[in-house]
C-alpha atoms as an extended CHARMM CRD file, in Angstrom:
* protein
*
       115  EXT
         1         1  UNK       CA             -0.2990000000      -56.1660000000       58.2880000000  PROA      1               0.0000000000
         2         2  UNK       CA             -1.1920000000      -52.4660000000       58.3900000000  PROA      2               0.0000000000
         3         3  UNK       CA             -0.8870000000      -49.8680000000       56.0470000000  PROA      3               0.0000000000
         4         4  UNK       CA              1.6850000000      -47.8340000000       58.8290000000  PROA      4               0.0000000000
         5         5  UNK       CA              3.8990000000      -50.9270000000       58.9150000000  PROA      5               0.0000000000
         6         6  UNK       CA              4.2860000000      -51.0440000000       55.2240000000  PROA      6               0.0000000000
         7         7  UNK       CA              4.9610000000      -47.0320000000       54.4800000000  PROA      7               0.0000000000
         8         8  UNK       CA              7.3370000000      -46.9020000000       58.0670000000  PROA      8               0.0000000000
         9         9  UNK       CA              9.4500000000      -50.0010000000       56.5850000000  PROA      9               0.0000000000
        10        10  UNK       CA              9.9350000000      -49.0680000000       53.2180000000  PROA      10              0.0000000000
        11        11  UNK       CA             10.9970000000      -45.3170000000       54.7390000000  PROA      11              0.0000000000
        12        12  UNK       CA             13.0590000000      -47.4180000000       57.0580000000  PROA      12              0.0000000000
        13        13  UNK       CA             14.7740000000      -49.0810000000       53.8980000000  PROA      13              0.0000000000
        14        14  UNK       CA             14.6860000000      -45.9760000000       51.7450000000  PROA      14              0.0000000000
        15        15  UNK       CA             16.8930000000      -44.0590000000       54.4910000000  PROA      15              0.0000000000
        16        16  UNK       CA             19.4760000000      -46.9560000000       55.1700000000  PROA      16              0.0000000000
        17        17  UNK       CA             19.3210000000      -48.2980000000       51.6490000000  PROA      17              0.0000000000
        18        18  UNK       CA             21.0830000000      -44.4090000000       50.5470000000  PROA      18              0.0000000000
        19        19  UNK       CA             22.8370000000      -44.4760000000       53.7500000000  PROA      19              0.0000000000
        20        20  UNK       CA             24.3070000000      -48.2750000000       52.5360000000  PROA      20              0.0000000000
        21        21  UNK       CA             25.0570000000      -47.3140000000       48.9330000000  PROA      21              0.0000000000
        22        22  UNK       CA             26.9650000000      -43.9720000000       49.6480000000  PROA      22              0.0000000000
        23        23  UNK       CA             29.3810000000      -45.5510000000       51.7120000000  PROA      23              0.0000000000
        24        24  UNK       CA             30.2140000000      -48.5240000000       49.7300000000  PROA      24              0.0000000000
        25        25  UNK       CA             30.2420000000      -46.3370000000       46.4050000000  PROA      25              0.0000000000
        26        26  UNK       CA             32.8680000000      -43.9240000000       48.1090000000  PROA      26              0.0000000000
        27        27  UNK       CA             30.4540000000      -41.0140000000       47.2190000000  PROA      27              0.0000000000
        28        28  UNK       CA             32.5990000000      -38.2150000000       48.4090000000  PROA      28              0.0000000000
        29        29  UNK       CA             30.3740000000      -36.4610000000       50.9870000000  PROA      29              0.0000000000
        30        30  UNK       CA             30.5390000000      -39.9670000000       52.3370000000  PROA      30              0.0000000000
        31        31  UNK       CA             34.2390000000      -39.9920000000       53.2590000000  PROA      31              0.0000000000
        32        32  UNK       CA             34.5200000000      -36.5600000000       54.6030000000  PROA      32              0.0000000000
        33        33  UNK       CA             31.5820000000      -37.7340000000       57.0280000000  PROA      33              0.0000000000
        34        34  UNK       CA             34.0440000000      -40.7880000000       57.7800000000  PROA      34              0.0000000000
        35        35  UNK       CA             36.8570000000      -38.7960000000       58.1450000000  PROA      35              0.0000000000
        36        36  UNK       CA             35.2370000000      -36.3790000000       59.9950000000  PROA      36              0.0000000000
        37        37  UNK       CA             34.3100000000      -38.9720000000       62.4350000000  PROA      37              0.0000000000
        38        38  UNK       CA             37.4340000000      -40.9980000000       62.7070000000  PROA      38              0.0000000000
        39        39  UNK       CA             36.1650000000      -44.0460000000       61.7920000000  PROA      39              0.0000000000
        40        40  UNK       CA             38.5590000000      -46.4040000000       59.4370000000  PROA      40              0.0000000000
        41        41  UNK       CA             37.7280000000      -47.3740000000       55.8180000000  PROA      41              0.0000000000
        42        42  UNK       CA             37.1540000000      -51.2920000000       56.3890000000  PROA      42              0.0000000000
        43        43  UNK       CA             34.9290000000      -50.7880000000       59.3300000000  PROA      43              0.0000000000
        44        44  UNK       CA             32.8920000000      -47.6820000000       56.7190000000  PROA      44              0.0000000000
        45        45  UNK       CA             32.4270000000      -50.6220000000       54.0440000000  PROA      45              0.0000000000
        46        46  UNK       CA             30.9020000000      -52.7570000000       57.0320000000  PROA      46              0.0000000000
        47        47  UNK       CA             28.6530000000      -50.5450000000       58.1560000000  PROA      47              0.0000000000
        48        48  UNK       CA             27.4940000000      -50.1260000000       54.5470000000  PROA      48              0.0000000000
        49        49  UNK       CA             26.7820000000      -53.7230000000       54.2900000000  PROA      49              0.0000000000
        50        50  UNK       CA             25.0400000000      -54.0660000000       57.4340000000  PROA      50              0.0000000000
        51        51  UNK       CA             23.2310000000      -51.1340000000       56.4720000000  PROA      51              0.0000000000
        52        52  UNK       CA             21.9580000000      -53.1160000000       52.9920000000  PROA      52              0.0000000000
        53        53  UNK       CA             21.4240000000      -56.4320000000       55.3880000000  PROA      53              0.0000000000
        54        54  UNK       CA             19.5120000000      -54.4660000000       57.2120000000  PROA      54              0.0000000000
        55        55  UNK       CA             17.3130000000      -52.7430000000       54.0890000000  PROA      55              0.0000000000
        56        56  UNK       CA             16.6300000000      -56.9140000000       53.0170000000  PROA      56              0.0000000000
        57        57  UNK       CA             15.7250000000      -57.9530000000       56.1200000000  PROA      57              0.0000000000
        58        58  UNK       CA             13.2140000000      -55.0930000000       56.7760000000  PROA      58              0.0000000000
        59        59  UNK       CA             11.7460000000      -55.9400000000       53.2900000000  PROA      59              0.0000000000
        60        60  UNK       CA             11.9150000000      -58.9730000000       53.9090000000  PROA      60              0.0000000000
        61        61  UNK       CA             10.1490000000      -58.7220000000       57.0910000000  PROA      61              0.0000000000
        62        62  UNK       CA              6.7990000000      -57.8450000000       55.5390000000  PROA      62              0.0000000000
        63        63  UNK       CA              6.5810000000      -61.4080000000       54.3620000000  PROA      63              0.0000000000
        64        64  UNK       CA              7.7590000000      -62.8730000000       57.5030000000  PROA      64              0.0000000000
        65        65  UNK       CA              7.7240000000      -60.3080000000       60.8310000000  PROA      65              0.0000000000
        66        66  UNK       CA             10.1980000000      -62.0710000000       62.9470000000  PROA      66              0.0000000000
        67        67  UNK       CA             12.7720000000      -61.4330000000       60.3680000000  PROA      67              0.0000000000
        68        68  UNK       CA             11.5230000000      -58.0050000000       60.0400000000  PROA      68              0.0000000000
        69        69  UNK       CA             11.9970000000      -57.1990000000       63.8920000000  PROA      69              0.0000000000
        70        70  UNK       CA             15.4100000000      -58.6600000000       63.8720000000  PROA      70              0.0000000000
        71        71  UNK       CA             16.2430000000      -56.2500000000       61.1120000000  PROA      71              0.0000000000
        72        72  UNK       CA             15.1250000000      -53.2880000000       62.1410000000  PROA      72              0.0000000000
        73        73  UNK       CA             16.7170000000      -54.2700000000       65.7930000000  PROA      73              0.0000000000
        74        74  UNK       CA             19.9420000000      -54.0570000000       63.6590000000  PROA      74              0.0000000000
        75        75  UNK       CA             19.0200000000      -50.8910000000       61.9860000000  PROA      75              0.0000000000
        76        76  UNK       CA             18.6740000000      -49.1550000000       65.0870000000  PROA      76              0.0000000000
        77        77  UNK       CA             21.5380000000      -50.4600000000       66.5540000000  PROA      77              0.0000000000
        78        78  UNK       CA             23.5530000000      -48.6330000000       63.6500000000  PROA      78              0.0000000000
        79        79  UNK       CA             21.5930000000      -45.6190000000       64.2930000000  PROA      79              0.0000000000
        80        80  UNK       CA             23.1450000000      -45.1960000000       67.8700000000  PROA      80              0.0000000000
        81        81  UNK       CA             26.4300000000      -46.1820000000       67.3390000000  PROA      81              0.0000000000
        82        82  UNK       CA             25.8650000000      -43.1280000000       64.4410000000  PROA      82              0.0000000000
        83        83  UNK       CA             24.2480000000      -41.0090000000       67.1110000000  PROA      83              0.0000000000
        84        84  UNK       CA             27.3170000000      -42.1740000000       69.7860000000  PROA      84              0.0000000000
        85        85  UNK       CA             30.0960000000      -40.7510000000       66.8740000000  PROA      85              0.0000000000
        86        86  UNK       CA             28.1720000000      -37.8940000000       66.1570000000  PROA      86              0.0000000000
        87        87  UNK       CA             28.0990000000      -36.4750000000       69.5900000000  PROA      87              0.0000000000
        88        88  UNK       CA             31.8050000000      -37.4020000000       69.9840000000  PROA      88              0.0000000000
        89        89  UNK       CA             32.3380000000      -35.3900000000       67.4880000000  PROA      89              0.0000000000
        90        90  UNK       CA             30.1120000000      -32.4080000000       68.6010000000  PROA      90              0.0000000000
        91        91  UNK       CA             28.1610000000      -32.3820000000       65.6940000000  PROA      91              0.0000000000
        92        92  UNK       CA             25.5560000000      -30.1310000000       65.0490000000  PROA      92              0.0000000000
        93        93  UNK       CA             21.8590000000      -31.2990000000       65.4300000000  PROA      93              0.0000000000
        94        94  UNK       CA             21.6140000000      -30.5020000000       61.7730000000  PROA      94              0.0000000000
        95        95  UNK       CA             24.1690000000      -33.1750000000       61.3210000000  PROA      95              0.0000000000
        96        96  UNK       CA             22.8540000000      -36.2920000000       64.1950000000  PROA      96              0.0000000000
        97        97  UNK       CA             19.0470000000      -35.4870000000       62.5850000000  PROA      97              0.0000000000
        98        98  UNK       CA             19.2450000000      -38.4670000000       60.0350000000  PROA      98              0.0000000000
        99        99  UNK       CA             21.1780000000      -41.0080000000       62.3580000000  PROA      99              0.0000000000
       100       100  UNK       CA             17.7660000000      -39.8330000000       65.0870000000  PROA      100             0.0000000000
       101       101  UNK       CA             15.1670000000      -40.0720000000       62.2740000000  PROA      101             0.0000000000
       102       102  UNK       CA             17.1500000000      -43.4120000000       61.5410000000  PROA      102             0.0000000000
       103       103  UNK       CA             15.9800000000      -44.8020000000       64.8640000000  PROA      103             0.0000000000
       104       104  UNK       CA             12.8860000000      -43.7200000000       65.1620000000  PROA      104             0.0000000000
       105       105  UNK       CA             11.9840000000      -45.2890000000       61.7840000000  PROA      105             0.0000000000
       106       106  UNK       CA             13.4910000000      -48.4700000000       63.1700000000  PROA      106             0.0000000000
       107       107  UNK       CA             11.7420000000      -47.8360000000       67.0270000000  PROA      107             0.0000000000
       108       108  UNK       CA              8.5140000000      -47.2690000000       64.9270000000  PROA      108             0.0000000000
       109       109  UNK       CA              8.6330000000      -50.7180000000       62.2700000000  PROA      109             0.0000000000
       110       110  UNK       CA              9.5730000000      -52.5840000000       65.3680000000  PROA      110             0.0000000000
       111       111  UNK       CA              6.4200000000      -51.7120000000       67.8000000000  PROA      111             0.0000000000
       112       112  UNK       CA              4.5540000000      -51.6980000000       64.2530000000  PROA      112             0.0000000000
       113       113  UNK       CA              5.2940000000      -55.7020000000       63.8110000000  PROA      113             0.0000000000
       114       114  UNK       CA              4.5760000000      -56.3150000000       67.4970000000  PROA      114             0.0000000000
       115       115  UNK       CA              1.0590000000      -54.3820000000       67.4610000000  PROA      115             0.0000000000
């Protein structure tokens, strides 16, 4: 496994593992962003815990790729869906930038498992 893979998946975790804990400790930037988007509180708490699946299975994924793929496959998943609600909600670039960094972490620790 190469050095890349290793620093690209624990930024991949670092990112979602905030992104995870904000929502489901109610952090109150957190809710305005939910609010802001229209998006319901049960369905915020998911997306937090697929966002800390997600952080596991990346970690986990340096031990055992396949798991690591499937993870970050998830991860970037999320990311649109962000990227989808963002835009819907005419959100500044300023505002989409970590849901696009999101995904190219998770692009990146994908083709990084597969090279």
């Amino acid at each position: 496994m190469s050095v890349a893979t290793v620093v690209v998946t624990v930024l991949l975790a670092g990112l979602f593992a905030f992104a995870g804990t904000i929502k489901l400790l109610g952090v109150t930037q957190s809710l305005a962003i939910r609010d802001h988007l229209g998006i319901s509180p049960g369905l915020w708490r998911a997306i937090g815990v697929l966002e800390w699946a997600g952080v596991v299975g990346a970690l986990a994924g340096l031990r055992w790729p396949p798991l690591g793929i499937a993870a970050a496959t998830g991860l970037a998943l999320l990311s649109v869906g962000a990227i989808v609600s963002h835009v819907r909600a005419s959100d500044s670039v300023g505002d989409t930038a970590p849901s696009v960094i999101g995904l190219g972490l998770a692009a990146a620790t994908v083709v990084l498992h597969t090279v």
